[in-house]
N, C-alpha and C positions, 0 to 999 in steps of 0.2 A: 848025228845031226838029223835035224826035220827038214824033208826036202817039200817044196812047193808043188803041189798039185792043182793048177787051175781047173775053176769049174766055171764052165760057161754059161750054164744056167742058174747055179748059186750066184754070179758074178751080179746076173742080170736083177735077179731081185733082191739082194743085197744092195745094188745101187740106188734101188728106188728110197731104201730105208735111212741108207748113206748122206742122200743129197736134203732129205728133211733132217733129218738129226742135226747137217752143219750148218741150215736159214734156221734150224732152233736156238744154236749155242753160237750163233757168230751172225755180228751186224752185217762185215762184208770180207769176202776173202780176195784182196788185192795182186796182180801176178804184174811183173817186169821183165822181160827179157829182149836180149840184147840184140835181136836181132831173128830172123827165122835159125830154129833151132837144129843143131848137127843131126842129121839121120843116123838111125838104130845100126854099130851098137854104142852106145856109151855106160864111162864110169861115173854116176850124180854122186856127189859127195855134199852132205847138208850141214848144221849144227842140229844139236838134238837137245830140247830145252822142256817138250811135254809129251805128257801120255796121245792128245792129238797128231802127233806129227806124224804116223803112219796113216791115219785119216785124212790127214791135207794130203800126205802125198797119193794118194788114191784120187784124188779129189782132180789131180792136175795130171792123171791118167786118163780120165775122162774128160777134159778138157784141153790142157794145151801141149802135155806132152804126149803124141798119142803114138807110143810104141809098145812094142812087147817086153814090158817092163817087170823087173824084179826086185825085192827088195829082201836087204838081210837084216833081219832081226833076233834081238835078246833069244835064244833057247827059251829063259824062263818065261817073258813073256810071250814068244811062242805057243807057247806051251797054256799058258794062262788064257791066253785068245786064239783057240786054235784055227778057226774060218779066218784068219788071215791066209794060212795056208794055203786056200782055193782061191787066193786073190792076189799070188806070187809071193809070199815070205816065205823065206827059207831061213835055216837055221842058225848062228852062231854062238858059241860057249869058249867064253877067252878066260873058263876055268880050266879048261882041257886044251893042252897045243896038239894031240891028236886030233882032236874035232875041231880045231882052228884050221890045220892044215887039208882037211876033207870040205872044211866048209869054202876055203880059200880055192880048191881047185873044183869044187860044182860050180863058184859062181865064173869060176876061168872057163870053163863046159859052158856055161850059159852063154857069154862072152862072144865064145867060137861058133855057136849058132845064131851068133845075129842077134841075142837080145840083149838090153841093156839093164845094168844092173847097178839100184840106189844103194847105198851108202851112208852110216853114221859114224862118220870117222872117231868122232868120240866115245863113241863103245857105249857109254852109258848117259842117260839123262842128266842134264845137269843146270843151272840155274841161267836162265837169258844173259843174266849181267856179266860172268863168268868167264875171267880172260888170265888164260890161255885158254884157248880151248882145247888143246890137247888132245891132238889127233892120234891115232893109232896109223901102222901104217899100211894097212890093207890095201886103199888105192892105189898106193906105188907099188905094192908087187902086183898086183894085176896089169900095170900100165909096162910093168920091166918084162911080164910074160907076153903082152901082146900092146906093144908099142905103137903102133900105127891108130889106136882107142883113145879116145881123148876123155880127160877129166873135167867134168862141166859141173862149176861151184854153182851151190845154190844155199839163198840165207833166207830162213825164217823169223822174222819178227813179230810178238804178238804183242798187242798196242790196247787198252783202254782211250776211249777219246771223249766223241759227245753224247755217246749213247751207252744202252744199258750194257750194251752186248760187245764183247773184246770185237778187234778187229785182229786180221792176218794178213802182214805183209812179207811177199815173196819175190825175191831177186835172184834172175839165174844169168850167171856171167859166160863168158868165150868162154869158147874149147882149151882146154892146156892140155900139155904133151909134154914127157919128163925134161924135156931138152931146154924147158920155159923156164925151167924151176931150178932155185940156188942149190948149189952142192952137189959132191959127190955119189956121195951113196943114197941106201935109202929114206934111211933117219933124216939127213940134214932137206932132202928134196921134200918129205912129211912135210918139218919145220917152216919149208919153203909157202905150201900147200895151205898149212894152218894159219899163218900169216896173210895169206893172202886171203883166206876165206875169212880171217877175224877182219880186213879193214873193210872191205866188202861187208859183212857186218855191221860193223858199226856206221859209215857211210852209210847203210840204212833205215837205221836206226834214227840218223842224224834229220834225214829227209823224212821220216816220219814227224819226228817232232817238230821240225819246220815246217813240214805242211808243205815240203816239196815230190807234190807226190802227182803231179796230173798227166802224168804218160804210164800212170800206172791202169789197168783195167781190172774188173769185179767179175770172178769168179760164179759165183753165187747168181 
């Protein structure tokens, strides 16, 4: 696996290139959350619908989530954008269950020192509309090895409206903790997780299209 090597001065001028590129390609990037958010560490678990979405979540590193945050991403596209790496991606490859199980316990190592670490439970990019989403279930073994770490859903919506340029809406829900979630083991507690983050979801999706959206704030 590709482990994350932050760099604090690539970090620095990387952002500056970061925050023009998203007022180039995005009218506004919209954030909601529920409330002041859980202190570092947690497990973010998101949906995963575009190549953008390790750039928003960067995006909301510098803005409203501000911990020592890490994110596990595709090997391949690791590999393809490697200065993710200095900006906390680390690696996974769920072609290999040996480098599932190496990647699964660096981000448990990460965990235990206090940083938080995001999450695309879907493994792979997949189409906004796209239901089930069809979680993997990483989360839950992270939350079974260290249970006292809360799982905090978060849904990305990308929206066309009045203007030229998409917009981005983002919803981050309470803490959950396996004890919140249906089932047994681990699979059915996923099932539990997936479901909860698809109505979550679409309930965002829903207030977008309504136009119920003004306790949302602009990013950008």
């Amino acid at each position: 696996m590709i482990h994350a090597k932050k760099d604090v001065v690539f970090e620095k001028l990387f952002s500056i290139f970061h925050k023009r590129m998203l007022a180039f390609s995005f009218d506004k990037i919209y954030w909601q959350a529920p409330g002041k958010l859980h202190t570092s560490p947690c497990i973010f678990v998101c949906n995963h619908s575009s190549w953008w979405d390790g750039l928003i979540y960067y995006q909301l590193t510098k803005t409203v989530i501000q911990q020592d945050l890490y994110i596990m991403m595709h090997e391949q596209g690791l590999k393809q954008f490697p200065y993710f790496k200095k900006l906390g991606a680390f690696s996974i490859d769920r072609s290999s269950p040996k480098g599932m199980v190496k990647t699964m316990r660096y981000a448990e190592m990460l965990l235990k020192k206090g940083k938080s670490v995001w999450i695309f439970p879907q493994g792979d990019e997949y189409h906004l509309e796209k239901r089930p989403l069809q979680f993997q279930p990483g989360a839950l073994y992270l939350q079974e090895k260290l249970p006292e770490i809360p799982i905090i859903p978060v849904c990305f919506y990308y929206s066309f409206a009045h203007k030229r340029k998409p917009e981005v809406w983002i919803k981050t829900g309470n803490p959950l903790f396996s004890t919140e979630l249906h089932g047994d083991t681990r699979m059915e507690k996923t099932l539990s997780l997936e479901k909860i983050c698809t109505d979550a979801l679409d309930v965002l999706k829903n207030h977008v299209i309504n136009e119920k959206t003004k306790h949302f704030v602009n990013l950008l």
